[in-house]
N, CA, C and O atoms as a GROMACS GRO file, in nm:
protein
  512
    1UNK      N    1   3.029  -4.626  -0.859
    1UNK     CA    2   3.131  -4.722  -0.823
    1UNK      C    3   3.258  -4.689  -0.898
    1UNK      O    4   3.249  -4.702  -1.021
    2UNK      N    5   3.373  -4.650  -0.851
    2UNK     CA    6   3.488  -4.674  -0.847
    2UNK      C    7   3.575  -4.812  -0.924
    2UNK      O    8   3.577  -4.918  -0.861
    3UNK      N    9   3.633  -4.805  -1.037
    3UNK     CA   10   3.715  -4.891  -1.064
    3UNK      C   11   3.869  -4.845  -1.061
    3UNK      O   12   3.924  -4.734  -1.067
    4UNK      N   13   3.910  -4.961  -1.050
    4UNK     CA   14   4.068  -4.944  -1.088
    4UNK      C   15   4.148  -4.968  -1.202
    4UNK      O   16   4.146  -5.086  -1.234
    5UNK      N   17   4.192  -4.921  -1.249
    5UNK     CA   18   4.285  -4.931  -1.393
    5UNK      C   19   4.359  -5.027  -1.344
    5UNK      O   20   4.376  -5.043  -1.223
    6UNK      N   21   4.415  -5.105  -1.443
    6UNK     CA   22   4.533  -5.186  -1.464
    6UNK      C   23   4.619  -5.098  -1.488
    6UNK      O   24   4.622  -5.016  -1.579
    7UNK      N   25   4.711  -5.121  -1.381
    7UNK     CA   26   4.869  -5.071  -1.384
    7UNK      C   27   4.953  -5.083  -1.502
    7UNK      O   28   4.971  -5.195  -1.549
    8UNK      N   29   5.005  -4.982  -1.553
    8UNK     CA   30   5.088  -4.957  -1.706
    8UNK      C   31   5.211  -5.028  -1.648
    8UNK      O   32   5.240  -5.020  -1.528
    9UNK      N   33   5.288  -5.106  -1.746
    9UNK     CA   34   5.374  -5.115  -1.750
    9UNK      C   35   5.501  -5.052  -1.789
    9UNK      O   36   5.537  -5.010  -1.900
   10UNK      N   37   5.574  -5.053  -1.647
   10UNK     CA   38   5.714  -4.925  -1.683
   10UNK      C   39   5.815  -5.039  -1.712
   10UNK      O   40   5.791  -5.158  -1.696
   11UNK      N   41   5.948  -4.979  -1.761
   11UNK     CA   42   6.017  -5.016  -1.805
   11UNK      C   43   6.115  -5.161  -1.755
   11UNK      O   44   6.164  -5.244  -1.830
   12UNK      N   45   6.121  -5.158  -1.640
   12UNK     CA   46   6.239  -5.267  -1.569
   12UNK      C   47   6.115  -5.352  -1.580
   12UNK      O   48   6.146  -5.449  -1.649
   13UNK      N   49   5.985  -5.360  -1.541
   13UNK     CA   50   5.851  -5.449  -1.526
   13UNK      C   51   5.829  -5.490  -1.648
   13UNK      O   52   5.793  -5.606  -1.668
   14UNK      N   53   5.847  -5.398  -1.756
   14UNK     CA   54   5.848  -5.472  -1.920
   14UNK      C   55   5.948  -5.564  -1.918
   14UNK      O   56   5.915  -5.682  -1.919
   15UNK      N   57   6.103  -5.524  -1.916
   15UNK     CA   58   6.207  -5.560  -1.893
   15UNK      C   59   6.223  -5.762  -1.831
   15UNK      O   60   6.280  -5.860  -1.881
   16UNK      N   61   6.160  -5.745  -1.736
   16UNK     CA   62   6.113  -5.872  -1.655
   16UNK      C   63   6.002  -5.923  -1.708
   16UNK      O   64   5.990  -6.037  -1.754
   17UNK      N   65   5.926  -5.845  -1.703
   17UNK     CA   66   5.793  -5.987  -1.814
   17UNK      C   67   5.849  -6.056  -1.931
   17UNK      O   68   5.810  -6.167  -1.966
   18UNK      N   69   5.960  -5.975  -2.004
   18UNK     CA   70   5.991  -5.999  -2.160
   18UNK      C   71   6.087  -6.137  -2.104
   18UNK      O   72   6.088  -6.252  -2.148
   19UNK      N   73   6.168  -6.074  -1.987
   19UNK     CA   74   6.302  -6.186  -1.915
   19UNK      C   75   6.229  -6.308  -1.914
   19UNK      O   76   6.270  -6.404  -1.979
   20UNK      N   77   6.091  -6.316  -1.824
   20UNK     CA   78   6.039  -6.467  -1.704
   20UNK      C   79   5.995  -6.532  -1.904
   20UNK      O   80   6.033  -6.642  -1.945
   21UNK      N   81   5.929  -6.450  -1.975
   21UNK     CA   82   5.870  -6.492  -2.076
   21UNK      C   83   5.969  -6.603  -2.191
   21UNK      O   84   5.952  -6.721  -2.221
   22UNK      N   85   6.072  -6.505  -2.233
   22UNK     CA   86   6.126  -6.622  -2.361
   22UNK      C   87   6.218  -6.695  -2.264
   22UNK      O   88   6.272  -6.790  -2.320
   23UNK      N   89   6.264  -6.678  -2.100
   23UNK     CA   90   6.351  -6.754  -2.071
   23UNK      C   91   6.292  -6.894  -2.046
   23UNK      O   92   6.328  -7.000  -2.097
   24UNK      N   93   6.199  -6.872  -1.959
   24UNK     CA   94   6.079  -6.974  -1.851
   24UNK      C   95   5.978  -7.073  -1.964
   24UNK      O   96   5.971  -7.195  -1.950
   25UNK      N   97   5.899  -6.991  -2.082
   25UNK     CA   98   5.865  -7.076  -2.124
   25UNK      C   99   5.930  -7.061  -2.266
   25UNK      O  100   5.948  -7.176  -2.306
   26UNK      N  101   5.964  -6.989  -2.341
   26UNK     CA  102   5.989  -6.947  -2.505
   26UNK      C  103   6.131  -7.050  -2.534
   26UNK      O  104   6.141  -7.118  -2.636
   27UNK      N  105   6.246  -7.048  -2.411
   27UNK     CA  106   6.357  -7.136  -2.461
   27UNK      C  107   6.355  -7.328  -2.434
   27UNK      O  108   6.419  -7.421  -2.482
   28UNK      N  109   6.246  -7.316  -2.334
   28UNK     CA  110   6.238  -7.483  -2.358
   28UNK      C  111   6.144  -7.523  -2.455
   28UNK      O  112   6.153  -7.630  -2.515
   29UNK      N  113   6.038  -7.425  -2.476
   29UNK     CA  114   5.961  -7.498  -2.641
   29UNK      C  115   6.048  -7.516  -2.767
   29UNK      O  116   6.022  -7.590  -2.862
   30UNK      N  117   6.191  -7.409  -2.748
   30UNK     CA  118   6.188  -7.373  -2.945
   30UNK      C  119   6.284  -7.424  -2.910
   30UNK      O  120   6.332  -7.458  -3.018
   31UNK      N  121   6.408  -7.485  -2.774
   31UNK     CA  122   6.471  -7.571  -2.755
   31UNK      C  123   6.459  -7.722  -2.784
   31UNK      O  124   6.539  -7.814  -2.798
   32UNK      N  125   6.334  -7.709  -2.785
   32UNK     CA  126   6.317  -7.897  -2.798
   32UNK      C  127   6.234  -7.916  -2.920
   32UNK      O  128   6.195  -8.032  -2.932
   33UNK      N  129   6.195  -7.833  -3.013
   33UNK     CA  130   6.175  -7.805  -3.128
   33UNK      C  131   6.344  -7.787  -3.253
   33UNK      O  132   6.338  -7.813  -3.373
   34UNK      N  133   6.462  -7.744  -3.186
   34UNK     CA  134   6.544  -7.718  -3.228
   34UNK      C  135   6.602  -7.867  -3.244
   34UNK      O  136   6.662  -7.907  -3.344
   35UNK      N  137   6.569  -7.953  -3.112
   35UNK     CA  138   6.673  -8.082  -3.135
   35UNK      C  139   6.538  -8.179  -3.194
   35UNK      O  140   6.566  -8.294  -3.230
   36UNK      N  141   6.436  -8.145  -3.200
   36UNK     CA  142   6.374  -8.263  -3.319
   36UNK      C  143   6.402  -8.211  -3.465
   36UNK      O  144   6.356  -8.288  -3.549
   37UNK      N  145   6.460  -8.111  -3.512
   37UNK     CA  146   6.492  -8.043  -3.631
   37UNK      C  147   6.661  -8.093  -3.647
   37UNK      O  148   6.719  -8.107  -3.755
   38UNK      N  149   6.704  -8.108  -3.548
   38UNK     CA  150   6.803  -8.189  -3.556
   38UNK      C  151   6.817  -8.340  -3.578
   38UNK      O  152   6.908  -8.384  -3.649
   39UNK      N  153   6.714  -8.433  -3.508
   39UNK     CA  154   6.662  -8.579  -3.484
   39UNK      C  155   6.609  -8.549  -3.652
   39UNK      O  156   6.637  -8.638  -3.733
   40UNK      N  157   6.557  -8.465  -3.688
   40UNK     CA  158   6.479  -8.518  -3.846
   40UNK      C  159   6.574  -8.451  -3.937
   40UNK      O  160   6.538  -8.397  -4.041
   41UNK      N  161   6.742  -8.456  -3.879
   41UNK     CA  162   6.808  -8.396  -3.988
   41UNK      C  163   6.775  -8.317  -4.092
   41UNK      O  164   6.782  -8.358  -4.208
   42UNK      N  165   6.732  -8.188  -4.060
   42UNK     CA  166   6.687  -8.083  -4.147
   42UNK      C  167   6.788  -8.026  -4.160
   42UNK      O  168   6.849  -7.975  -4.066
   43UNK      N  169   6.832  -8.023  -4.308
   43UNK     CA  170   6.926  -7.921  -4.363
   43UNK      C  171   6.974  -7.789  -4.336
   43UNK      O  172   7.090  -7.749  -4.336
   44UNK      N  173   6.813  -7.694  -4.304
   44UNK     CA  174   6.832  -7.572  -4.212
   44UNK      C  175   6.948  -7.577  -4.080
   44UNK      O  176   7.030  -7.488  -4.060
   45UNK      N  177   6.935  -7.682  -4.011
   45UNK     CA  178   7.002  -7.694  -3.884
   45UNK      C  179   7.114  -7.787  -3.912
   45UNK      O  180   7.234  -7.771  -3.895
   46UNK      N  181   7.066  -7.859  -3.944
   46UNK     CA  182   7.266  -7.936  -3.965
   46UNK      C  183   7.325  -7.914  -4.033
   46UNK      O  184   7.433  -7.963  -4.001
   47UNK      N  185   7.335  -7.849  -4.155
   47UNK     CA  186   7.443  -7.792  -4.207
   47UNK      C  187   7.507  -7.673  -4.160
   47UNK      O  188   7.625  -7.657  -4.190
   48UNK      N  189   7.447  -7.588  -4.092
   48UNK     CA  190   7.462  -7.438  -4.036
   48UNK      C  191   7.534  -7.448  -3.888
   48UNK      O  192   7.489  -7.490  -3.781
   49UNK      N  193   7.664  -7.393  -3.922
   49UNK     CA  194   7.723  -7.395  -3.762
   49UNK      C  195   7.580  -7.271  -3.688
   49UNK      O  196   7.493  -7.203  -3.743
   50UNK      N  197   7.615  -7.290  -3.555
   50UNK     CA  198   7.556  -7.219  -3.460
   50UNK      C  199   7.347  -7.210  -3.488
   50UNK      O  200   7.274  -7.174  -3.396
   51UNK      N  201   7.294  -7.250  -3.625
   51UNK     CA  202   7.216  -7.242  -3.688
   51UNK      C  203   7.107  -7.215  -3.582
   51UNK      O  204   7.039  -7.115  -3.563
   52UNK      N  205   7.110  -7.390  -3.490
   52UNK     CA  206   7.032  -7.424  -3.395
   52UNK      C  207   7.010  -7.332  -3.306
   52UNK      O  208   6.894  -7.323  -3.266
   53UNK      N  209   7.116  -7.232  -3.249
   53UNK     CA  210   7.127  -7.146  -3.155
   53UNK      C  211   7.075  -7.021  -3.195
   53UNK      O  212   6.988  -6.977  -3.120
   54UNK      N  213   7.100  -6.962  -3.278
   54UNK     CA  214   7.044  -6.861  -3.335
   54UNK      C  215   6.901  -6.880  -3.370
   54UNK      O  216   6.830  -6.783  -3.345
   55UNK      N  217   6.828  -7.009  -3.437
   55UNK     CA  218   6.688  -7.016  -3.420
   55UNK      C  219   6.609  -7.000  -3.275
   55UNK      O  220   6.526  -6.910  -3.256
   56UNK      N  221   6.641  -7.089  -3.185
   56UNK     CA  222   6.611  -7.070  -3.088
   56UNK      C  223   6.630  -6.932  -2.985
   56UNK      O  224   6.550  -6.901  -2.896
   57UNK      N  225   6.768  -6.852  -3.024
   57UNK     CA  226   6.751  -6.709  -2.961
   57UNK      C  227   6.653  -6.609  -3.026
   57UNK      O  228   6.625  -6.510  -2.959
   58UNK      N  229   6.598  -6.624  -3.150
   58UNK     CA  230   6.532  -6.577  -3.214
   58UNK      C  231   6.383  -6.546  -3.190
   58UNK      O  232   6.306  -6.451  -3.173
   59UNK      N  233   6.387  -6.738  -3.201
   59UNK     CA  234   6.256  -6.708  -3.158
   59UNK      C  235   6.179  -6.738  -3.051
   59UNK      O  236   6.057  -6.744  -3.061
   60UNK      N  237   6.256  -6.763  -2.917
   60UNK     CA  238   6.235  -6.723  -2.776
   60UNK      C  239   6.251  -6.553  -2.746
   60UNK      O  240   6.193  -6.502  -2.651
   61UNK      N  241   6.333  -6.477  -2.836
   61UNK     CA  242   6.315  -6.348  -2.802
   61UNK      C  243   6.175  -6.309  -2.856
   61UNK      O  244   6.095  -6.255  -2.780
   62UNK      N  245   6.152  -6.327  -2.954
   62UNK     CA  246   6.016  -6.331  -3.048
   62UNK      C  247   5.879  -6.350  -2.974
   62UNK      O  248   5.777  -6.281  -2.965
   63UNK      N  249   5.917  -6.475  -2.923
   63UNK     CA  250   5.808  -6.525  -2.799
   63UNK      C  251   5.823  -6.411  -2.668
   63UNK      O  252   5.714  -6.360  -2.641
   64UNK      N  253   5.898  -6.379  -2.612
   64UNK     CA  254   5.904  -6.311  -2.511
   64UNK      C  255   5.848  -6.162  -2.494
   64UNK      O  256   5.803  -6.098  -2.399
   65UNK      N  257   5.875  -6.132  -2.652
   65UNK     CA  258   5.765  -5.976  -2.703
   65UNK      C  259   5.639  -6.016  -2.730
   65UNK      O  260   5.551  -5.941  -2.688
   66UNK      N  261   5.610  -6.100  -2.778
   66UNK     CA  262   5.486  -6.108  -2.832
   66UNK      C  263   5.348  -6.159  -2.757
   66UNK      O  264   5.231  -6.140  -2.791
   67UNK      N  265   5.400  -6.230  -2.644
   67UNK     CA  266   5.302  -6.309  -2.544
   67UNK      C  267   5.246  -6.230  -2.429
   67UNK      O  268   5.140  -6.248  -2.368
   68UNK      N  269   5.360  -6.121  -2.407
   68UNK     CA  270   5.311  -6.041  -2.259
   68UNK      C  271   5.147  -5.926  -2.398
   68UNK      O  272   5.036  -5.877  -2.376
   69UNK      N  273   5.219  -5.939  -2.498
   69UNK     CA  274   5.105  -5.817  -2.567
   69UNK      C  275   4.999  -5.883  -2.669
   69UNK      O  276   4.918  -5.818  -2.735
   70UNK      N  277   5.010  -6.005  -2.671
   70UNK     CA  278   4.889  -6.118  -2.726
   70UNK      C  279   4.841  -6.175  -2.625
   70UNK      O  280   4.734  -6.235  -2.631
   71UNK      N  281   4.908  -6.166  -2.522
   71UNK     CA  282   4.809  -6.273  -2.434
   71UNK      C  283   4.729  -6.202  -2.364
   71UNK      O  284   4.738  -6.279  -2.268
   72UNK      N  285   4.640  -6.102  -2.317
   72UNK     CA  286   4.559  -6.052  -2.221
   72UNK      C  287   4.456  -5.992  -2.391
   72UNK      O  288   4.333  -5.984  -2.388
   73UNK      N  289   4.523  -5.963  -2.496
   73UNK     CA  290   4.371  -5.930  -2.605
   73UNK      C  291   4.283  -6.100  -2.662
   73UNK      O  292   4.172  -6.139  -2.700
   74UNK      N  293   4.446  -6.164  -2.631
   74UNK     CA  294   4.353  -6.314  -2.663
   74UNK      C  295   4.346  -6.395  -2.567
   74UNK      O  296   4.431  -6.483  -2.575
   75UNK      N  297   4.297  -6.400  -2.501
   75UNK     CA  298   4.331  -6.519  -2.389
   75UNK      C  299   4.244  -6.650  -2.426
   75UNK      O  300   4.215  -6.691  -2.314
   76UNK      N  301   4.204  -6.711  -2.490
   76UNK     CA  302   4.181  -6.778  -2.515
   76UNK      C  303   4.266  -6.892  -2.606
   76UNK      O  304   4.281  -7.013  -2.591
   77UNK      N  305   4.325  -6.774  -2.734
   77UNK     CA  306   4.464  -6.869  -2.775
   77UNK      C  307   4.565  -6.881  -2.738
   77UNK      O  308   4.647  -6.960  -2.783
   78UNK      N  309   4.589  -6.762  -2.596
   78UNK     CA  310   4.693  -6.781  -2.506
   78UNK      C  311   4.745  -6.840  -2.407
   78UNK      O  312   4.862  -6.835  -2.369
   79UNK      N  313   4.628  -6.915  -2.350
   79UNK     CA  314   4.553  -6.954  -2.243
   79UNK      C  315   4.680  -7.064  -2.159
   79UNK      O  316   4.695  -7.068  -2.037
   80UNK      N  317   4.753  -7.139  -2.251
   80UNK     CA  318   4.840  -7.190  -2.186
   80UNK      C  319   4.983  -7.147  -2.159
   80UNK      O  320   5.071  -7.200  -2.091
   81UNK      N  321   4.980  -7.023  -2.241
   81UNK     CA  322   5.137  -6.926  -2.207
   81UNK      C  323   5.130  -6.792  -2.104
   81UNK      O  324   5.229  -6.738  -2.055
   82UNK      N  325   4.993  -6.751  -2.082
   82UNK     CA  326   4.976  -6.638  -2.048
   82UNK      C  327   5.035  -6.661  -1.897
   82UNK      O  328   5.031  -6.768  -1.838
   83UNK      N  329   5.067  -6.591  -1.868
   83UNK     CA  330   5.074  -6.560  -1.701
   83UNK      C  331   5.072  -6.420  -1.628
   83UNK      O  332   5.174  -6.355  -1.606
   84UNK      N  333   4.931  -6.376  -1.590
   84UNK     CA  334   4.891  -6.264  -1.529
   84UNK      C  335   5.019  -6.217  -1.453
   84UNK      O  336   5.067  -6.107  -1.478
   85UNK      N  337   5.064  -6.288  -1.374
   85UNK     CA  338   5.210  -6.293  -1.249
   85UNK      C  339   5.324  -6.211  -1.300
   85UNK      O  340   5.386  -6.136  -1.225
   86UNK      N  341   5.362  -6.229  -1.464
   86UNK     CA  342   5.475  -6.198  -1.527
   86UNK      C  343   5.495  -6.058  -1.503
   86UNK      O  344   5.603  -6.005  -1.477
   87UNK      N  345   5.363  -5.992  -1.514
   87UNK     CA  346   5.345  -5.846  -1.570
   87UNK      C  347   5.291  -5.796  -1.451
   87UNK      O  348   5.254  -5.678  -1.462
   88UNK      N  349   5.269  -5.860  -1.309
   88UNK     CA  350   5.224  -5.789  -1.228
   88UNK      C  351   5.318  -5.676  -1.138
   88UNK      O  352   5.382  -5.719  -1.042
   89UNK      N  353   5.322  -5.529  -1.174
   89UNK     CA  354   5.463  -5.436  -1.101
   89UNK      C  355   5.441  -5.442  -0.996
   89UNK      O  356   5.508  -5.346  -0.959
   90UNK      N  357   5.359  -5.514  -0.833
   90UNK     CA  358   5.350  -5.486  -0.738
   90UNK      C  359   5.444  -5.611  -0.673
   90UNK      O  360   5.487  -5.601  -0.558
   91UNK      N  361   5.471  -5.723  -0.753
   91UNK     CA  362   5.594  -5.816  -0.741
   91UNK      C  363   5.761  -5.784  -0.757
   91UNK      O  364   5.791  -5.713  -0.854
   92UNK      N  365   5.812  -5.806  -0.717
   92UNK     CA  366   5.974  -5.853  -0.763
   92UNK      C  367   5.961  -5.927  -0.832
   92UNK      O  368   5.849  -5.972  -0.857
   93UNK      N  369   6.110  -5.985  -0.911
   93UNK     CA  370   6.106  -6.037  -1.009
   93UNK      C  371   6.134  -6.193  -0.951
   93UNK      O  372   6.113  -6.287  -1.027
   94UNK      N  373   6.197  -6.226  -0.777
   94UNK     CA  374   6.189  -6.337  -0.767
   94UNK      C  375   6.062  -6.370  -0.700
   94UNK      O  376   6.043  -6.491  -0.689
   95UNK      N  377   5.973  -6.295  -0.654
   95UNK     CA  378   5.848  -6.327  -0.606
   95UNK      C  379   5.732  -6.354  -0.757
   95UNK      O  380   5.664  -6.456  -0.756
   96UNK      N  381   5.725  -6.286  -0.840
   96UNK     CA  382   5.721  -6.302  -0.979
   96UNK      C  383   5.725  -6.506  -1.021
   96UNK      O  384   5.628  -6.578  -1.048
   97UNK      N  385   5.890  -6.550  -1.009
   97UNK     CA  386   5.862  -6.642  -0.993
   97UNK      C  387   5.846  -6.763  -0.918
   97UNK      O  388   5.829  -6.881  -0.947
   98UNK      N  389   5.855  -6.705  -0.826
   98UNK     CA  390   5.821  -6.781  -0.715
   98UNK      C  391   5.689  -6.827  -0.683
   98UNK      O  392   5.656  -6.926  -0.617
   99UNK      N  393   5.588  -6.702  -0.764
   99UNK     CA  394   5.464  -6.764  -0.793
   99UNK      C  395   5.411  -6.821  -0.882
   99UNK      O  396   5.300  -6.873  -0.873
  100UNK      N  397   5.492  -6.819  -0.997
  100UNK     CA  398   5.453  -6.873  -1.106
  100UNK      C  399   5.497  -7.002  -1.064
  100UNK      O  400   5.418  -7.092  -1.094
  101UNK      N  401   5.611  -7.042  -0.996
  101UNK     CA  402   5.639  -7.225  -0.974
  101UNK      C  403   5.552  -7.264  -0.870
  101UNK      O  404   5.553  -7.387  -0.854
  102UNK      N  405   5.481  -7.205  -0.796
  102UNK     CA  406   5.400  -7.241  -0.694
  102UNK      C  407   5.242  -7.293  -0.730
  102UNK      O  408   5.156  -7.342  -0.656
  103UNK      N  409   5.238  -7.259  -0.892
  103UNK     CA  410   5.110  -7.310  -0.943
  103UNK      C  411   5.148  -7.450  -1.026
  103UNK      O  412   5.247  -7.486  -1.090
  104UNK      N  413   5.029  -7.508  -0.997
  104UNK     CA  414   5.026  -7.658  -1.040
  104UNK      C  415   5.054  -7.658  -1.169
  104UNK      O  416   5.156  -7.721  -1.198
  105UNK      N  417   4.984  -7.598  -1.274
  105UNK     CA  418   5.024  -7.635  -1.434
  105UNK      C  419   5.135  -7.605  -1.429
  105UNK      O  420   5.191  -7.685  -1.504
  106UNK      N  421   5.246  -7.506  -1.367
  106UNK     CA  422   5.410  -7.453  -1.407
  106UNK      C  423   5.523  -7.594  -1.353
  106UNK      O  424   5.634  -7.615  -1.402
  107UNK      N  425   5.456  -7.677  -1.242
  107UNK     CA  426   5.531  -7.781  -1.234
  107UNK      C  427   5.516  -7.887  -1.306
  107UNK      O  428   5.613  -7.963  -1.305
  108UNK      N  429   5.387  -7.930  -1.397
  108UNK     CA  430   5.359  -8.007  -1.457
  108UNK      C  431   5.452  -7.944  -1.644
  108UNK      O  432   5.484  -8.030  -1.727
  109UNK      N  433   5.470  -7.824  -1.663
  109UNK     CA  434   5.500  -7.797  -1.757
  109UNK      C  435   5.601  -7.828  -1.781
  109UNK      O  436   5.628  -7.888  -1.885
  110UNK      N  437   5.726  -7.781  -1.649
  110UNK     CA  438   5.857  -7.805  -1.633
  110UNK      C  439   5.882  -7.982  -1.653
  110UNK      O  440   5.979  -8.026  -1.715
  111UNK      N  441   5.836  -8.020  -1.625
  111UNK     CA  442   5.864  -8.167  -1.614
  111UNK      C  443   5.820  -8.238  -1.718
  111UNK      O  444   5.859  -8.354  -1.730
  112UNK      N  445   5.745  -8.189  -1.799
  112UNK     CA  446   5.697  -8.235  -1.913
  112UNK      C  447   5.856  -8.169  -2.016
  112UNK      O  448   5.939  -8.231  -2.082
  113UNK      N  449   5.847  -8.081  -1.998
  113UNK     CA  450   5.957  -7.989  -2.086
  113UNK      C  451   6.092  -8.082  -2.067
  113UNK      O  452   6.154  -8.119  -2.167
  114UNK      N  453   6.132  -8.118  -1.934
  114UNK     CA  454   6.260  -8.186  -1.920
  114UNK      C  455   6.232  -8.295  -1.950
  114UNK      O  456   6.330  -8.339  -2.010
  115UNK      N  457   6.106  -8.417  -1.940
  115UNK     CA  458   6.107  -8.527  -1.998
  115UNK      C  459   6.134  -8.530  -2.164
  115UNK      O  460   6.219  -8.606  -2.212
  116UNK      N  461   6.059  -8.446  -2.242
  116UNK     CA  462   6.088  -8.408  -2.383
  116UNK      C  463   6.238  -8.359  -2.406
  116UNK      O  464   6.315  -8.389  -2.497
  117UNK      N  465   6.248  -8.312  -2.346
  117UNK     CA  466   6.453  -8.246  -2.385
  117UNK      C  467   6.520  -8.351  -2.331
  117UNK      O  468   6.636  -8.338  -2.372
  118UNK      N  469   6.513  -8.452  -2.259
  118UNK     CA  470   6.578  -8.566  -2.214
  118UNK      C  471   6.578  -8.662  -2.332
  118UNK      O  472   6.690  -8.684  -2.379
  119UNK      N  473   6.478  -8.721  -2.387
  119UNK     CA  474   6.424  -8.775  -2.470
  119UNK      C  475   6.473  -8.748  -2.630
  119UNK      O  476   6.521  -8.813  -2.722
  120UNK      N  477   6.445  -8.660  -2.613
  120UNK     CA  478   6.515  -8.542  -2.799
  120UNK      C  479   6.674  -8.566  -2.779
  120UNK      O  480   6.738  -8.600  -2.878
  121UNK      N  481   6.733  -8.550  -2.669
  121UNK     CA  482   6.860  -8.530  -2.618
  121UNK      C  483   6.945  -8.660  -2.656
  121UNK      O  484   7.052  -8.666  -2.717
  122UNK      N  485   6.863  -8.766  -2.598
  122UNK     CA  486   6.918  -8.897  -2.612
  122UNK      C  487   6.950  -8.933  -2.786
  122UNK      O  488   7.053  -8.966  -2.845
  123UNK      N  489   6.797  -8.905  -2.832
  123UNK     CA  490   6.773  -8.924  -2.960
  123UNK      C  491   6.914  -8.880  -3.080
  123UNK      O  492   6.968  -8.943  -3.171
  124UNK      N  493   6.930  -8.778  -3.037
  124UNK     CA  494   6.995  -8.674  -3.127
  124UNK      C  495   7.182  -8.722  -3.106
  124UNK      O  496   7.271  -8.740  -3.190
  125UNK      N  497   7.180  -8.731  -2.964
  125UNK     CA  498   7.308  -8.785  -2.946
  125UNK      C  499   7.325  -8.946  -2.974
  125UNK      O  500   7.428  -8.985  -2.919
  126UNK      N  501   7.256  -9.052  -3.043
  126UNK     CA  502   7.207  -9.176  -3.045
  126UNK      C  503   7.283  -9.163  -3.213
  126UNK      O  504   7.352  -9.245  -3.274
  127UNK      N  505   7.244  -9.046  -3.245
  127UNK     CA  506   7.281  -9.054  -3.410
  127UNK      C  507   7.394  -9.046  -3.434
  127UNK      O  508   7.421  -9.074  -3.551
  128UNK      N  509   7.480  -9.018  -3.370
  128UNK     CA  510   7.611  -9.017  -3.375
  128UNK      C  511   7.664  -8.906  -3.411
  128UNK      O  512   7.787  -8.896  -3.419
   0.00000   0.00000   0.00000
């Protein structure tokens, strides 16, 4: 019997997994992590112009390397970031996500994500 290898990833397909990864999920986690670090007035972030921004480009880029190449050796601690779809080269990059929003947990995530950044949002601007 005949198997098939998993397809290597070339460069524009790295390129795009790394893109769908810290943009899709890496900048609304460490985004709404950034404004409760703001809501709990942490020194790190409110004293530091741009502080907030630079954490969060950091470590959504961080997230965006590290998940396409942790998540298929662990899938188990990955289990809610992984997405087989990201890294698949026989997609485009809007069919890519076009399937990833077409699955049930990615609409429940999004909406969870904007209820929390709505929420943090209010909070943070509440403080004056």
């Amino acid at each position: 019997m005949t198997t098939l290898a998993a397809p290597k990833l070339t460069g524009r397909n790295r390129l795009e997994c790394f893109a769908l990864y810290a943009v899709l999920q890496g900048l609304p986690i460490y985004s709404g992590v950034a404004l409760l670090m703001k809501l709990i007035n942490a020194s790190e972030f409110a004293g530091e112009p741009f502080g907030a921004a630079i954490f969060v480009a950091t470590v959504a880029t961080f997230h965006g390397l590290v998940t396409p190449w942790l998540g298929p050796k662990f899938p188990h601690f990955f289990r809610h970031n992984f997405e087989p779809v990201f890294a698949d080269p026989t997609l485009s990059f809007s069919e890519k996500v076009s399937r990833w929003l077409a699955q049930p947990k990615s609409a429940l995530q999004l909406l969870s994500n904007a209820l929390l950044l709505s929420a943090l949002a209010i909070g943070v601007a509440g403080m004056g």
